[in-house]
C-alpha positions in Angstrom: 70.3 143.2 103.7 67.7 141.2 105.7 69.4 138.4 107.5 69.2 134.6 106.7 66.4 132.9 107.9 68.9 130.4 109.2 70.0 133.0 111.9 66.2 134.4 112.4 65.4 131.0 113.7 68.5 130.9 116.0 67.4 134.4 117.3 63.9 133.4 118.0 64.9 130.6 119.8 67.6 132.5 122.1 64.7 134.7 123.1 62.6 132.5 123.7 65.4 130.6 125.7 66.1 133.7 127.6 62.4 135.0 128.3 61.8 130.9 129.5 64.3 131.4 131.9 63.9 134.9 132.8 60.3 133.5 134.0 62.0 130.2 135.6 63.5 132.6 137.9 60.2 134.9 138.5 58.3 132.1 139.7 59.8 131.5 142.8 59.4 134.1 145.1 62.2 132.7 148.0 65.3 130.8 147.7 63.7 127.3 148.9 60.9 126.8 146.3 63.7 127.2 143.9 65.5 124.4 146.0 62.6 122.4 146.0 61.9 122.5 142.1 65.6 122.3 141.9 65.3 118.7 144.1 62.7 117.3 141.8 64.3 118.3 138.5 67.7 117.3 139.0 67.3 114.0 140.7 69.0 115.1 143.9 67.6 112.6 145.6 69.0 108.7 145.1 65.9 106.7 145.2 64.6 109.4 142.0 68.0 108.2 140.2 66.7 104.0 141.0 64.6 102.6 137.9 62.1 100.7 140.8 61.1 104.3 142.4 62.1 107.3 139.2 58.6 107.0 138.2 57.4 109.0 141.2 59.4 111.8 139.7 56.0 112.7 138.0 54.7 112.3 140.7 56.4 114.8 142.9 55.6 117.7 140.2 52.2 116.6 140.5 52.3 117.4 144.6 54.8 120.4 144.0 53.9 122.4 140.9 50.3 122.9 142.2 51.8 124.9 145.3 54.0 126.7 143.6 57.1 124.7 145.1 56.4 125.6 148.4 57.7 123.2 151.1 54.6 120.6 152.6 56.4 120.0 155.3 58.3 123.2 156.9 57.3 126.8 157.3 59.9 129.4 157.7 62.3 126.2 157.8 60.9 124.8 160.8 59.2 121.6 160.8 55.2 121.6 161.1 53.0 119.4 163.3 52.0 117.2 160.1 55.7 115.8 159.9 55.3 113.8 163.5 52.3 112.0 162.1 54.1 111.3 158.7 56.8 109.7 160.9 54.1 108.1 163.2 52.9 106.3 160.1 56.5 105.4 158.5 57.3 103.6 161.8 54.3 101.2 161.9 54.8 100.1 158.4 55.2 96.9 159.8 52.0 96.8 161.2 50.7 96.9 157.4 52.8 93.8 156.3 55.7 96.2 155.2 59.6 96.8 156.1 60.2 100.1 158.0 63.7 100.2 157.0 62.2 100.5 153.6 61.4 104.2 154.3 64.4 106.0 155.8 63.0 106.7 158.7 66.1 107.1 161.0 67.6 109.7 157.8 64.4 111.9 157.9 63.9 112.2 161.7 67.8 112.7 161.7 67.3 115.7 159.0 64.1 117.4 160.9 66.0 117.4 164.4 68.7 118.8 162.4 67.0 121.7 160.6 64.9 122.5 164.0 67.9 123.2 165.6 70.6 124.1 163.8 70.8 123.9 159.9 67.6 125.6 158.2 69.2 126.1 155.2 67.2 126.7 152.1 68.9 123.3 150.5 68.6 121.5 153.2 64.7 122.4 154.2 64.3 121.5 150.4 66.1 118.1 150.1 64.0 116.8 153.5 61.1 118.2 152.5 61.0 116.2 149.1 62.7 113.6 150.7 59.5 113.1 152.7 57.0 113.6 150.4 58.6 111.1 147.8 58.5 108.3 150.9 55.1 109.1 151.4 54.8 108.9 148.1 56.2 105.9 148.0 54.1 104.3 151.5 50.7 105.0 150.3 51.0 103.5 146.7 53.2 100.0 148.5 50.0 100.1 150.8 47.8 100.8 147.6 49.0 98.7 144.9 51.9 96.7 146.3 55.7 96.8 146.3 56.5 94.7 142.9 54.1 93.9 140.3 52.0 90.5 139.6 54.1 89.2 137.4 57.3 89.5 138.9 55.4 86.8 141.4 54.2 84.4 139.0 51.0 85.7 138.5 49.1 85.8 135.4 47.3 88.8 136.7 46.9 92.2 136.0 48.3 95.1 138.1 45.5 97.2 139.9 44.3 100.2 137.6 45.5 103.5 138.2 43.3 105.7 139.2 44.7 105.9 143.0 46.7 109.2 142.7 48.8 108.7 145.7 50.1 112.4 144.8 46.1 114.1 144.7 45.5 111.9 147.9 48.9 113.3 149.9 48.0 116.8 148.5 44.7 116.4 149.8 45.3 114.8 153.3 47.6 117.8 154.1 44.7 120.1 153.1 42.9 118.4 155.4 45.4 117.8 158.1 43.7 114.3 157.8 46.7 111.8 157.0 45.1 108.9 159.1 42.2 108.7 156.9 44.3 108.7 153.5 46.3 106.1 155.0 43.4 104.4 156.1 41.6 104.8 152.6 45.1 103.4 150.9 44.7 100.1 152.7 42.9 97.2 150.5 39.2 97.2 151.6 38.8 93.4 151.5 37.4 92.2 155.5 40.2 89.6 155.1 42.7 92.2 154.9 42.0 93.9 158.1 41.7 90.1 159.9 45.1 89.6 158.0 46.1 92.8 159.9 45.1 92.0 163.2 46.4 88.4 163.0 49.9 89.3 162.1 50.0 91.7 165.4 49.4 88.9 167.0 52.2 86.3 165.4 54.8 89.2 165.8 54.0 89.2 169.1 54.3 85.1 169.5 57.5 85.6 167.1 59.4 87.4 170.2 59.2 83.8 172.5 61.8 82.2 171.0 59.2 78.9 171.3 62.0 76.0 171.2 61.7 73.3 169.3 58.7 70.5 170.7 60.5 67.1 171.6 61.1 64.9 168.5 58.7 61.3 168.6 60.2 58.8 170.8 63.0 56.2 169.1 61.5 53.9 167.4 58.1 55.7 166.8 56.5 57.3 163.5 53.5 58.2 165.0 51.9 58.5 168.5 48.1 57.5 168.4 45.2 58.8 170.8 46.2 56.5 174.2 49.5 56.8 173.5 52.6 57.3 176.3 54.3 60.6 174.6 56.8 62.3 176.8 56.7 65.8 175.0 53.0 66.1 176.2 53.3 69.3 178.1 55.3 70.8 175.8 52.7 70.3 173.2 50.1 70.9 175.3 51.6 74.6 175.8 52.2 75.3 171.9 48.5 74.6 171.3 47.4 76.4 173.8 49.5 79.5 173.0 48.5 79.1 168.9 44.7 78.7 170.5 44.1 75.4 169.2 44.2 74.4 173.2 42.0 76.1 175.6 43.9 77.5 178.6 41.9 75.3 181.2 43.0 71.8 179.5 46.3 72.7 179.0 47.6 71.0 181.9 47.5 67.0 180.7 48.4 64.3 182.8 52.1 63.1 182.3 53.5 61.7 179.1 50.2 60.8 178.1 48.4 62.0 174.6 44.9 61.8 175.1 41.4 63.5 175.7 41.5 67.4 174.7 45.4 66.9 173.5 43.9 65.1 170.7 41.2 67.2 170.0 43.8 70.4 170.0 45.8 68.2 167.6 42.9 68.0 165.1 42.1 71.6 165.5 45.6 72.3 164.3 46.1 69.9 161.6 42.8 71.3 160.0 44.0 74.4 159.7 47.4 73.4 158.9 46.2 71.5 155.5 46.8 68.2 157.4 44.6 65.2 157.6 42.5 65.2 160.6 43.0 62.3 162.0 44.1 63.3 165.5 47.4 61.3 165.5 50.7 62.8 166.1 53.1 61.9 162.8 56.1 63.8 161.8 54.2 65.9 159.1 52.1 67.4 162.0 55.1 67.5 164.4 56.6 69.6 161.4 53.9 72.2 161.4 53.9 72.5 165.0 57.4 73.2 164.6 57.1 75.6 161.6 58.9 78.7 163.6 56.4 81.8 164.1 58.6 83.9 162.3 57.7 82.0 159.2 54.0 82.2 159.5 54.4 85.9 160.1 56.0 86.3 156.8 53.1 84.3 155.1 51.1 86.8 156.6 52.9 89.5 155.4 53.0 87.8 151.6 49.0 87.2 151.7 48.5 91.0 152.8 51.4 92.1 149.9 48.8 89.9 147.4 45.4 91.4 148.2 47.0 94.6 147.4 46.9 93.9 144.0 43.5 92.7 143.6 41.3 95.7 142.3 38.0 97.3 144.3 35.2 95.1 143.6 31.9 97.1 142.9 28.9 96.2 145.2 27.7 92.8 144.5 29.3 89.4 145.0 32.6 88.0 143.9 33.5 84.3 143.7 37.1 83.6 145.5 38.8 80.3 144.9 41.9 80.1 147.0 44.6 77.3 145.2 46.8 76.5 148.3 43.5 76.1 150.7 41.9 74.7 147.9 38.7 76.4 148.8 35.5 78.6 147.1 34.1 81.3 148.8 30.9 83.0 147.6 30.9 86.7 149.1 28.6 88.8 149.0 30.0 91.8 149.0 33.6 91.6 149.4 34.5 94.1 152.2 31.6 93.1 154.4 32.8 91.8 157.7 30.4 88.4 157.7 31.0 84.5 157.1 30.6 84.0 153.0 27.5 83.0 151.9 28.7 79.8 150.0 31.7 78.0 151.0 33.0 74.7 149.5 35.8 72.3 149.2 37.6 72.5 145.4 40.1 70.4 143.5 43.0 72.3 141.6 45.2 71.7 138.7 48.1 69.9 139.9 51.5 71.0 141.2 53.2 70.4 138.0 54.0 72.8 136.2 52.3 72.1 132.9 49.2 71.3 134.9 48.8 74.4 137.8 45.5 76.3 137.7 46.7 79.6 136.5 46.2 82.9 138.9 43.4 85.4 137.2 40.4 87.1 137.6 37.6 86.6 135.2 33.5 87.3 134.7 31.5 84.6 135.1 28.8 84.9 132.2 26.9 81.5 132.0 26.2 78.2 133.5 25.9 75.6 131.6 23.5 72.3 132.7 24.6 69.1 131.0 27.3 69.9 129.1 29.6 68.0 126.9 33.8 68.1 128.1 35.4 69.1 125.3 38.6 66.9 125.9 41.7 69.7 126.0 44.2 68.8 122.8 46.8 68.5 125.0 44.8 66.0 127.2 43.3 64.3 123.6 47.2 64.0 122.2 49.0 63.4 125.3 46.3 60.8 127.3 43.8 59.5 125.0 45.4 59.0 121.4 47.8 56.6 123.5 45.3 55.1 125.2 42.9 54.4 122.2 45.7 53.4 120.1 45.8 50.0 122.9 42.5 50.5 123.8 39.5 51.2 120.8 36.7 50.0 123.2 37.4 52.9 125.7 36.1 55.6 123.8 32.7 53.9 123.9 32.7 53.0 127.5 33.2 56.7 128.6 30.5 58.1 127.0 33.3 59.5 124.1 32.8 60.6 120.6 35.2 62.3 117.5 33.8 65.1 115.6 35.1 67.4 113.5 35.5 71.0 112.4 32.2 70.2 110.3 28.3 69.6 111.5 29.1 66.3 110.4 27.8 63.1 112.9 29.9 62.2 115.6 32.1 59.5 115.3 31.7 56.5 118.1 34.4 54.3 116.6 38.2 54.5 116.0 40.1 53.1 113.4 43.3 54.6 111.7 41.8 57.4 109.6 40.7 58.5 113.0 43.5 58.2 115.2 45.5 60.4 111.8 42.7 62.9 112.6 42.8 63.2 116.7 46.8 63.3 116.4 46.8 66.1 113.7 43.9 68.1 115.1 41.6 68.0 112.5 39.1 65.8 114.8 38.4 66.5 118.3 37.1 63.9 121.2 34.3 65.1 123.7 32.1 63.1 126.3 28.3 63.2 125.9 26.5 64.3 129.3 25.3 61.7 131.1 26.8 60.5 134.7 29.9 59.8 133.7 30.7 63.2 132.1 34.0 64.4 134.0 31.9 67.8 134.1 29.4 66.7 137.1 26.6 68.0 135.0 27.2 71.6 135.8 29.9 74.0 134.4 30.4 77.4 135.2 31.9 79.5 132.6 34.0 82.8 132.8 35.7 83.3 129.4 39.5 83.4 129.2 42.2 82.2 126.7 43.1 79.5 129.1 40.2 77.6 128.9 39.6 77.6 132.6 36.3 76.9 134.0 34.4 75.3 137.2 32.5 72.4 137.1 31.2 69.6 139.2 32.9 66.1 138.9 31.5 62.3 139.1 34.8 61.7 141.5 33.1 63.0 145.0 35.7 61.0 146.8 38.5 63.3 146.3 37.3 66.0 148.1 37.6 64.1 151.7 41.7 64.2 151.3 43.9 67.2 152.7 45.2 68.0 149.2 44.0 68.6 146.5 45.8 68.9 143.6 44.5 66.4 141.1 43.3 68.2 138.2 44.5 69.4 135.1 43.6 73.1 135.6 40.5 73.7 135.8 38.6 73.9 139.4 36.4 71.0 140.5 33.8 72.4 143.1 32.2 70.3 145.9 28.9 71.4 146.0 27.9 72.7 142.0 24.0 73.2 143.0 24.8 75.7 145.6 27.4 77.4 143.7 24.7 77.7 140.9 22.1 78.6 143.1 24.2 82.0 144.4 24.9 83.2 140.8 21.0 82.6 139.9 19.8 83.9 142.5 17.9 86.4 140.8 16.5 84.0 138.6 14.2 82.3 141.4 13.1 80.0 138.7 16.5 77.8 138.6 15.5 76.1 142.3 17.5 72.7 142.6 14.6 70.6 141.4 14.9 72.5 138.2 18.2 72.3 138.1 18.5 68.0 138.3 15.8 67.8 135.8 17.9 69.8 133.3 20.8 67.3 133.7 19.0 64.6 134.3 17.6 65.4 130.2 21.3 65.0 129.5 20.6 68.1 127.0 23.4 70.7 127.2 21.3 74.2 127.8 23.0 77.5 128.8 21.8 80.1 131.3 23.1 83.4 130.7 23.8 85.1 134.0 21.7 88.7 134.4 25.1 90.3 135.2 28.9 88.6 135.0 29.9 88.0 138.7 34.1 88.3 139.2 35.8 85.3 140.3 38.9 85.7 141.7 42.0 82.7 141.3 43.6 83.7 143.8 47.2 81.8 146.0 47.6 82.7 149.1 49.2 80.5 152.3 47.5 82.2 155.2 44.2 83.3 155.5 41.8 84.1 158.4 38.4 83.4 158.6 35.4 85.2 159.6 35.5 83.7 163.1 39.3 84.8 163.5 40.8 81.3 162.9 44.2 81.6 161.3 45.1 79.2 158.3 47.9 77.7 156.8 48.3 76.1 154.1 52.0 74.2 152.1 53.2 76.7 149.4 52.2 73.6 146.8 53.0 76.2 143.8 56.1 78.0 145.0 54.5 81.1 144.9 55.3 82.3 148.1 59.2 81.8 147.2 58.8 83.4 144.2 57.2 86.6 145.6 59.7 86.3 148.3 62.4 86.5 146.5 61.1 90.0 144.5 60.1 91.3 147.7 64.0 90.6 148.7 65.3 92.5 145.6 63.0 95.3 145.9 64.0 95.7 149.5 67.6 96.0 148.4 66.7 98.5 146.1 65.6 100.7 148.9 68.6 99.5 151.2 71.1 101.1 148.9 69.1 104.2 147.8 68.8 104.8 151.7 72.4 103.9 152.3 73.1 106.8 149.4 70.9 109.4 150.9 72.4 109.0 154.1 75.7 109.9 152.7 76.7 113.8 153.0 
């Protein structure tokens, strides 16, 4: 009697069980590639058993399977001469805006000590050996990509694509016996990064003075002008000098007095500071100056933690708008060393919340010459409906008219019918081009659900104050003609002359752009320019406190997977 399928199945699947396992066991040849695979599989390790880090599991197969689970690190179970460079690397995380601690250093040169001269046990050899190779791991893709993701920041930006295998790039620099360049190739490639770089060498340097506080202003005093008597003189004169603001030679002043290169220092720091130049000494410049280093050292860590997530530009140029400098640069090519070729002053949405220019990248496909400003509902239902509702004539004085949905004329008046329409929806305001068009003639359009652009503006006079937070999210540029003259500039026919006669026509016309250029919104607090000047700017988002604060959860994360692997 032929027996049930039932127990056919169950039979076939025993076998199969059996002859699976039976080939488990044939594929590793010594006890430590079992170990290893064992490692891997089983989680043995706690930072494969924490949410933030498990996903390198794959990861590790990837590195392993390939070798048949043979150790990277160890031959015979003694270490190999790669595994002092590994370490060499771990240690100067810092120097790459990272936390050492975050990499159990002090665990794994603890375990290779061990195993070199006493314990080469099979589990042991294994556990370090994966242990290693998921830090690595772990270093090249926080150097890659970043430690937490965009949006646990605040940004509305998209985490870098994957195709950096940091598993393929370890597999390959051991190949090689070449981890300095994959390290090196794992950094961002951005020329602002490696400034960045050297820069915070410098501040962690500074950051071991202990620089005490400079002497608060004098009783009675809110400000100390050029001329002034100012008995903290020398003491300013020495934190200039030593934050290069001050050339050595003149930091000597004569007594109590605030004068002559002092001042000139002074104005050197307040502009890159995101202070009013004015050369007077007030306590919101006596605050910077105060600002400990250790602070501006973390900015710089935060800035180099953000350009990790920006993708590899292409050849070709890239727009950068920078929110807390508020300034445009035109590159390029963005990982050439030189100035930009365009730079320019730039108005941003305001702090408010409801009004912040969001953080994105877009194309920019078009300029457009004399354009109408289609008035933002919430700006129509929120600022104008009030205003017109006590106001009629305004709409007509600013160059304002209603249409609709339909190709219907434009409406210049407003009675009740229309207010219904512009509270409801159904009707829309816009202002003709002409010179009072808040546009400036010129807007520059990179498509996006938000509705963000940059255009000139008619207001010119905002651009001579320190900040400049006055729009309603969009990006007011300084200089439109130049910034239209670097993304035609393969289209030699757009000169400047050609350019004023199209708005001066006050008829909107388009130019399609040959190929979309990126433009990066980016928030950063500390920049460096090409010429080495360091730059600092108020966190007017709260960005940096935000990215801060997941930096602080993801570095407990590692904290207490170390503390676990360190247990016996």
């Amino acid at each position: 009697m032929a027996p049930p399928a039932s127990r056919i199945g169950r039979w076939l699947i025993c076998a199969l069980a059996l002859a699976l396992a039976g080939w488990a066991r044939a594929e590793f040849s010594s006890p430590v590639q079992e170990a290893v695979h064992a490692a891997i599989g089983r989680g043995a390790l706690p930072q494969l058993r924490q949410p933030a880090f498990a996903g390198h599991r794959n990861a590790l197969t990837d590195f392993y399977a390939p070798r048949a689970y043979l150790p990277a690190w160890f031959a015979d179970g003694q270490p190999q001469p790669d595994i002092a460079i590994a370490l060499d690397h771990l240690r100067s995380a810092p120097a790459h805006g990272l936390v050492a601690a975050d990499y159990d250093i002090d665990w794994l040169a603890g375990e290779i000590d061990a195993i070199a001269t006493s314990d080469g046990s099979a589990q042991r050899v294994a556990r370090a050996d994966v242990a290693l190779t998921l830090t690595l791991l772990r270093y090249l893709s926080d150097m890659h990509v970043g430690r937490v993701m965009p949006q646990e920041a605040g940004f509305r930006m998209r985490s870098k694509d994957a195709r950096f295998d940091p598993a393929a790039a370890l597999a390959g620099a051991l190949a090689a016996h070449d981890l300095d360049g994959t390290v090196a190739s794992a950094e961002p490639s951005f020329a602002i990064y490696g400034r960045l770089k050297t820069l915070l060498a410098r501040y962690r340097e500074l950051a071991t003075r202990q620089l005490p506080p400079l002497p608060p202003l004098p009783p009675g005093k809110r400000r100390i002008e050029p001329g002034d008597s100012y008995p903290g003189a020398a003491a300013l004169a020495s934190r200039l000098a030593l934050l290069d603001d001050l050339p050595a030679a003149a930091a000597t002043p004569p007594p109590d007095r605030y004068e002559g290169a002092l001042v000139d220092a002074v104005r050197s720091f307040q502009g890159r500071n995101g202070l009013e130049q004015d050369g007077v000494l007030g306590k919101d410049t006596l605050a910077q100056l105060n600002v400990p280093i250790a602070h501006r050292v973390r900015q710089l860590e935060l800035a180099m933690e953000r350009l990790r997530w920006l993708p590899r530009f292409g050849p070709g140029p890239v727009i950068a708008v920078n929110i807390p400098s508020y300034t445009l640069w035109a590159l390029d090519q963005p990982a050439a060393p030189g100035a930009p070729m365009v730079t320019m002053r730039v108005i941003v949405g305001r702090a408010a919340k409801a009004r912040q220019t969001p953080i994105f990248i877009g194309d920019m496909r078009h300029v457009e010459f004399s354009p109408y400003w289609n008035v933002p509902p919430s700006i129509q239902k929120n600022e104008l409906v009030p205003k017109l509702m006590h106001d009629p004539g305004y709409l007509g004085r600013e160059d304002m008219e209603i249409v609709g949905s339909s190709r219907g004329p434009p409406i210049t008046g407003v009675d009740a019918a229309a207010l219904v329409g512009l509270r409801d929806g159904s009707l829309r305001i816009r202002q003709r081009p002409g010179p009072k068009n808040a546009l400036g003639g010129i807007k520059f359009v990179l498509p996006n659900t938000m509705n963000i652009y940059l255009h000139g503006t008619p207001a010119r006079e905002l651009f001579g104050r320190a900040r400049r937070d006055f729009s309603h999210g969009c990006i007011r540029v300084a200089d439109p003609f130049a910034l239209a003259q670097f993304v035609l500039r393969d289209r030699p026919e757009w000169t400047r002359e050609r350019m004023r006669e199209a708005i001066e026509v006050q008829i909107p016309h388009s130019v399609q752009l040959r190929s979309p250029v990126p433009v990066v919104i980016f928030y950063t607090t500390a920049i460096v320019t090409p010429q080495g000047r360091a730059e600092f700017s108020p966190d007017v988002y709260g960005y940096d406190r935000k990215l801060g604060d997941a930096l602080a959860r993801r570095e407990a994360t590692a904290k207490a997977a170390g503390a676990a692997l360190a247990r016996p």
